[in-house]
C-alpha positions in Angstrom: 0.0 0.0 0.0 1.2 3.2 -1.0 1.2 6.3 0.3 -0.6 8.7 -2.1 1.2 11.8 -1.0 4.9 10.4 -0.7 4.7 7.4 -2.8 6.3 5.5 -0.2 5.4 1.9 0.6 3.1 1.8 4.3 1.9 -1.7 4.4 2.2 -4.6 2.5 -1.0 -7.1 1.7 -0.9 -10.2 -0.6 -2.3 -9.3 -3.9 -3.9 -12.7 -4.5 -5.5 -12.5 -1.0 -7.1 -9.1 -2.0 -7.7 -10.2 -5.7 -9.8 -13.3 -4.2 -11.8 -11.5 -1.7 -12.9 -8.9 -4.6 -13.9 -12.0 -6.7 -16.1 -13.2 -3.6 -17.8 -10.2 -2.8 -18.8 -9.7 -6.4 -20.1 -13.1 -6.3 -22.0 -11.9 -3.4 -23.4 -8.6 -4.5 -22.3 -7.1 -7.8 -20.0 -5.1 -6.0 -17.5 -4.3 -6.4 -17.0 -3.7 -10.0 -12.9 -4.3 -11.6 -11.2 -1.3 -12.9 -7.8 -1.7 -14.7 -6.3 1.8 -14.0 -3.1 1.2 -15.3 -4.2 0.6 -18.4 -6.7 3.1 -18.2 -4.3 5.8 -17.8 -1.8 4.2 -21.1 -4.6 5.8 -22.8 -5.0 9.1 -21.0 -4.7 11.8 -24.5 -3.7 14.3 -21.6 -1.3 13.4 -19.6 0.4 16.8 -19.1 -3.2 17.6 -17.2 -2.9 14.7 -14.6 -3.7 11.1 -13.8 -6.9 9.3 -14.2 -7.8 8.1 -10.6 -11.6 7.7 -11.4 -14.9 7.0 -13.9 -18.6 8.0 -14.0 -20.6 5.8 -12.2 -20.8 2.8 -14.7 -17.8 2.9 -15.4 -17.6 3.7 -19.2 -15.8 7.1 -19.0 -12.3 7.9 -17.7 -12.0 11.0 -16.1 -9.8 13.5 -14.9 -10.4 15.7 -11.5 -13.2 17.9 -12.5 -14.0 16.7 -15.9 -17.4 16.0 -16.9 -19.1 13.3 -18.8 -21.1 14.4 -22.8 -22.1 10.8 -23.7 -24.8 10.2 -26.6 -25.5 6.6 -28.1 -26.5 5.6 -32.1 -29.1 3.3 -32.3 -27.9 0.5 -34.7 -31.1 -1.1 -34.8 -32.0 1.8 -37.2 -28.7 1.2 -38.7 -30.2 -2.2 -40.6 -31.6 -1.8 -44.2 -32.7 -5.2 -46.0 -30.5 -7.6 -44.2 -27.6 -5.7 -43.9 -25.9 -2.2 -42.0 -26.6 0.9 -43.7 -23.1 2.7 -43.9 -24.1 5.5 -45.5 -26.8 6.8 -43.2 -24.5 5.5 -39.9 -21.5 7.5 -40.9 -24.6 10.7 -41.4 -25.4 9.7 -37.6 -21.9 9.8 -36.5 -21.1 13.2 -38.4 -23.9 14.9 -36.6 -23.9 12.7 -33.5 -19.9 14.3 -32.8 -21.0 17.8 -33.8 -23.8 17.7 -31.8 -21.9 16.6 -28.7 -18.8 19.0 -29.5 -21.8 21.5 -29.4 -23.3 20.5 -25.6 -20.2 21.4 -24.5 -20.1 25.5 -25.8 -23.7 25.4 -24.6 -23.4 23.6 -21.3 -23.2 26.2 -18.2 -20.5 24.8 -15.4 -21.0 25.7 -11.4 -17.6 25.6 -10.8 -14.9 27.3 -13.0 -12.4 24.6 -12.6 -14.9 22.2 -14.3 -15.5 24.9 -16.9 -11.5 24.8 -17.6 -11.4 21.1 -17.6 -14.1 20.7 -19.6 -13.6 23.5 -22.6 -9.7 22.0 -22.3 -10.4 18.7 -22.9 -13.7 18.7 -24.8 -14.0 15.0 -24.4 -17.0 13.1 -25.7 -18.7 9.8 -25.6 -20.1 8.8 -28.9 -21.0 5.0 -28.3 -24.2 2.9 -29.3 -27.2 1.1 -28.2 -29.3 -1.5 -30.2 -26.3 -4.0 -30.6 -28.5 -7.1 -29.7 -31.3 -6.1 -32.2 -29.0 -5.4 -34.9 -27.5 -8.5 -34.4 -31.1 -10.5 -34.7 -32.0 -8.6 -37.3 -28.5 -9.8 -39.3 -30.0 -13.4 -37.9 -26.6 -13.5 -36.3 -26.6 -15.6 -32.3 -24.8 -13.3 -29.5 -22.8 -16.3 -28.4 -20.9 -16.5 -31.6 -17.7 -15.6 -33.6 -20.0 -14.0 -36.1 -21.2 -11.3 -33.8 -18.2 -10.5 -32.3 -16.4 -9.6 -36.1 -19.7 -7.7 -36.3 -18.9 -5.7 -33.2 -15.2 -5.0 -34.4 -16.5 -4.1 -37.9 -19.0 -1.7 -37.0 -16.9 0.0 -34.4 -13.9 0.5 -36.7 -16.0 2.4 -39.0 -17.7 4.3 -35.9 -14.5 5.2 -34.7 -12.7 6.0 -37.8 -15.9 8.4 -38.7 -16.0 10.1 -35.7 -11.7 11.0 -35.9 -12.5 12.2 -38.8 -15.5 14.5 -38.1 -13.4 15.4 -34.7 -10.7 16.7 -37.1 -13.3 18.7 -39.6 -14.4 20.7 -36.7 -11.1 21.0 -35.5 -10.4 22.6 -39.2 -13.0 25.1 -38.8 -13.2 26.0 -35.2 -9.3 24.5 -33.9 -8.2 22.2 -31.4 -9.0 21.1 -27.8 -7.4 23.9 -25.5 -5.6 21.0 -24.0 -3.7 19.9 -27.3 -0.2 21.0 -26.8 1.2 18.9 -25.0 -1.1 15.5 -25.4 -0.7 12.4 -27.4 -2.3 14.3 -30.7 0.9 16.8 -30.4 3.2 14.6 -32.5 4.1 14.3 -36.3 1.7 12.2 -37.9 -1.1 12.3 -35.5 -4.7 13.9 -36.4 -5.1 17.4 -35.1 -8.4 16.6 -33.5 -10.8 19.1 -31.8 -11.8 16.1 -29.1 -9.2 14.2 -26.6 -11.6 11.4 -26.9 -14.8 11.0 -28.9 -15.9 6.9 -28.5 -17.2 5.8 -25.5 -19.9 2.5 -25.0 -22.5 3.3 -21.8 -24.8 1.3 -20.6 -27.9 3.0 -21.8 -30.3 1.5 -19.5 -33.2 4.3 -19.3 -32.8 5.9 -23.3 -32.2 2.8 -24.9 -36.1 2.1 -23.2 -37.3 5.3 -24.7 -35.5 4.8 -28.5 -37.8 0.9 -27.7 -34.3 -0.9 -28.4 -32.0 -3.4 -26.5 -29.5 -1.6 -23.9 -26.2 -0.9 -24.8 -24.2 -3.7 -26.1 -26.0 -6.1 -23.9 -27.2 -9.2 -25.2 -31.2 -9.4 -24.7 -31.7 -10.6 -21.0 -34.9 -12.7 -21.8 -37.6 -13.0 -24.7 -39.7 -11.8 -22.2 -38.9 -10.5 -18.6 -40.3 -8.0 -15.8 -38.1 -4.4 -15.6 -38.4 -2.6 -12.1 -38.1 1.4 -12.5 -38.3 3.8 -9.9 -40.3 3.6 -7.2 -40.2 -0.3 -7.3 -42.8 -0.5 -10.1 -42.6 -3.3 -12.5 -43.8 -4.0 -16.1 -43.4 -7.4 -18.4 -41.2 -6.4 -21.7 -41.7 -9.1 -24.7 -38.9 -8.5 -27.5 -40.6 -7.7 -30.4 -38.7 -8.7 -33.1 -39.5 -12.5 -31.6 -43.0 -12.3 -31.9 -43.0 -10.7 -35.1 -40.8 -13.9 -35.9 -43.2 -16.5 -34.0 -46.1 -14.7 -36.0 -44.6 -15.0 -39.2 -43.4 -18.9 -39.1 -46.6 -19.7 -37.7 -45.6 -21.0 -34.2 -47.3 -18.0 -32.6 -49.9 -18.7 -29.4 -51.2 -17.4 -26.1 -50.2 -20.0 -24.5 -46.7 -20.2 -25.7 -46.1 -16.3 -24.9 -47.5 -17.1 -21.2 -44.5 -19.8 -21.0 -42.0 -17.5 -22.3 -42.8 -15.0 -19.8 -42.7 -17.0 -17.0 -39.5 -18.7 -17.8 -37.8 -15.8 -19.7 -35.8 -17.9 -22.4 -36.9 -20.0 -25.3 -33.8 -22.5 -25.0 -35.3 -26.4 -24.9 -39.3 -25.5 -26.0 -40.5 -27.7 -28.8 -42.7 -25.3 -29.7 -39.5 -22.8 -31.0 -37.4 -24.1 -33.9 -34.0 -24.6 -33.1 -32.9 -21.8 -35.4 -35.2 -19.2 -33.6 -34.0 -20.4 -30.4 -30.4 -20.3 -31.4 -30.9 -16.4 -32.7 -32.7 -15.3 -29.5 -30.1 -16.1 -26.9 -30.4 -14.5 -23.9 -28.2 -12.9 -21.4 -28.1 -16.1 -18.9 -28.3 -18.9 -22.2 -24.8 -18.2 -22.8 -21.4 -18.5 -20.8 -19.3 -15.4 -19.5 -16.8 -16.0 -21.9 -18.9 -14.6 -24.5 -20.0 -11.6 -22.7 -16.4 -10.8 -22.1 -15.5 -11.6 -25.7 -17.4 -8.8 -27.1 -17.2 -6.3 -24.8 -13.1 -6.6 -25.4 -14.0 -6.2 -29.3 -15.9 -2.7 -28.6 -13.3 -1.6 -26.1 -10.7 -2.1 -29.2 -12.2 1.1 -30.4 -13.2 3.0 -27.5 -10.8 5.5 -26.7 -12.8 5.8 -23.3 -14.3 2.3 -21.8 -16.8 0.2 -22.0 -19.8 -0.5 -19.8 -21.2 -3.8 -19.9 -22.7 -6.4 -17.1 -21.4 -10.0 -17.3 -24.4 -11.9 -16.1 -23.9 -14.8 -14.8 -26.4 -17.7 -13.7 -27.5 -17.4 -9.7 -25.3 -21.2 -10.0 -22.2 -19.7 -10.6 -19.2 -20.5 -8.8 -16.7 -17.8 -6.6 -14.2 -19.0 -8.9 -16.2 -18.3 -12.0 -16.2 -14.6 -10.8 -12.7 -14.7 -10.8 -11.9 -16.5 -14.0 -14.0 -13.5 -15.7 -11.8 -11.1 -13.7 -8.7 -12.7 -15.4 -10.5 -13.0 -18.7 -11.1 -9.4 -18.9 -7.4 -8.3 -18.3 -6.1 -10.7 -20.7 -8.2 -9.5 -23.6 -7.9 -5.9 -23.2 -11.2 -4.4 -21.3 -10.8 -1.2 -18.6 -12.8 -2.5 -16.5 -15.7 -5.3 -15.6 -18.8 -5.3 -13.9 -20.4 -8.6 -13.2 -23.8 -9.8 -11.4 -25.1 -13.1 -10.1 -29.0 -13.6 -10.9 -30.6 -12.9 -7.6 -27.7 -12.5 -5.6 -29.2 -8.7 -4.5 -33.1 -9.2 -3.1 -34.2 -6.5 -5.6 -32.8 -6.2 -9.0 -33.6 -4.2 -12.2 -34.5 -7.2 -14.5 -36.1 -10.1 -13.8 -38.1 -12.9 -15.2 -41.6 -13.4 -13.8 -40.3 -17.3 -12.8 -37.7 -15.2 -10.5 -40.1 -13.6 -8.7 -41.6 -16.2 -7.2 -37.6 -17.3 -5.9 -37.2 -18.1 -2.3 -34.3 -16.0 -0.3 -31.7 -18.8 0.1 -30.8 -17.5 3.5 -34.8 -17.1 5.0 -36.9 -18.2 2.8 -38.4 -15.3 2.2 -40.4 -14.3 -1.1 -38.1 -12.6 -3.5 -39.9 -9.4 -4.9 -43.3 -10.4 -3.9 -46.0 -9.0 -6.2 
């Protein structure tokens, strides 16, 4: 342990000790999330302005003392035209998605000067995207696959690419970040950007309801499950694009929508062709490794970080926990996030079979209706 002042060494603690007591409280709770700072602050496009000690909230955006976060997300469900992604009218989105947010920020009225400073220095923004799952089914690509991991890396390099280069067409006409002298874009043969960082994936949980897509880059959670809001009220959400489906093969019913909803996945019913059941994967049908696998392949193009949940099954082992941990170092992410179904009494998804879960400890009701 270090002392943050002097630097000097004050105690010393076994790392593996510490790294297995993380992985067993995660297990326990969610919490606490895994932030790689180190590599974190490789990427810092400032570091003449200090180190990166922190994020927002969810973890998706890097910050420095007193910065502030300008996130906005595409929706690539409306990015899919006949089969196929529309890269015409997604490089449009991106051009006006970066003005836009380069914009907020000569519009946007700080409290505190220092933020001001920070913020009209830097001018970071978060360009990232929501829909990812949707698109996906709507390519009839599974989650859990190689396919839809190339598909993230495609899609992203063009995002990012795009968005550099609408970050240097404003810089062209209106200059540079105040911050630029001095940062990693202050070199021969770098882009003279008007942005220290422009691509940034965030969760999306509340807008990615109101644009009536899938959160984030989140696979779906279940073909039909109960969402709590504020104020503990709860509503059933059916993804649409499988009943459309189920309607037009002809193996739409009632009755078959009933069992969906109380089980939340469509994995093993004889009712649902294989194919359909393979496409609409869900969030606890598939192992960690694939969760992990594509949020690395967005983070390869996020200048910022990623925001993602690795969900695992309420079976899950300590050790599981931990092998995620490693996994997400060793392919490259900032940071991970995981939850265990039902490990927390209340939760912000759930399927209506969970709610009828007894607490292992009292046996208790979970969220009684």
């Amino acid at each position: 342990l270090l002392n943050p002042r002097t630097g000097e060494v004050t105690r010393r603690k076994d790392a593996i000790e510490i790294f297995n007591l993380i992985a067993a409280s995660a297990w326990e709770s969610g919490e606490p999330g895994m932030l790689f700072l180190d590599r974190i602050n490789r990427d810092n496009p400032t570091p003449g302005q200090g180190m990166i000690e922190a994020t927002n909230p969810c973890g998706e955006q890097p910050l420095l003392a007193y910065e502030a976060c300008n996130l906005g997300s595409i929706n690539l469900d409306k990015m899919v035209d006949g089969g196929s992604i529309d890269y015409d009218k997604l490089g449009r989105t991106v051009d006006i998605a970066v003005r836009f947010l380069d914009n907020v920020i000569d519009l946007e009225q700080f409290q505190l000067e220092r933020i001001d400073l920070m913020v009209r220095g830097n001018r970071k923004i978060g360009l990232g995207v929501m829909g990812f799952a949707d698109m996906l089914i709507r390519l009839g690509i599974a989650y859990n696959s190689t396919e839809a991991v190339q598909a993230a890396e495609e899609v992203m390099t063009f995002i990012c690419s795009r968005a550099v280069q609408a970050s240097v067409e404003i810089a062209q006409r209106r200059g540079v970040f105040g911050n630029f002298k001095g940062s990693i874009y202050d070199r021969s043969g770098r882009p003279e950007v008007r942005n220290a960082t422009r691509i940034t994936i965030a969760p999306t949980g509340t807008i990615s309801m109101i644009a009536g897509c899938s959160s984030g880059i989140e696979p779906i959670y279940a073909v039909s499950y109960v969402k709590t809001v504020m104020e503990g009220e709860k509503f059933v959400v059916t993804n649409p694009y499988f009943e459309q489906m189920a309607r037009q093969e002809g193996f739409y019913s009632p009755e078959l929508m009933e069992r969906i909803a109380g089980k939340g996945s469509v994995q093993g019913m004889p009712d649902v062709p294989v194919a359909v059941q393979r496409l609409f994967v869900t969030s606890h049908d598939m192992g960690y490794e694939w969760h992990i696998r594509v949020q690395a392949a967005f983070q390869k193009y996020a200048d910022n970080a990623v925001s993602k949940t690795i969900n695992f099954r309420h079976d899950a082992t300590k050790e599981d926990v931990a092998r995620a941990f490693r996994l997400a170092y060793t392919l490259g992410c900032k940071g991970i996030t995981v939850y265990r179904d039902r490990s927390r009494s209340e939760q912000v998804l759930t399927t209506v079979e969970d709610l009828m879960q007894d607490c292992e400890y009292c046996g208790a009701v979970l969220n009684p209706t």
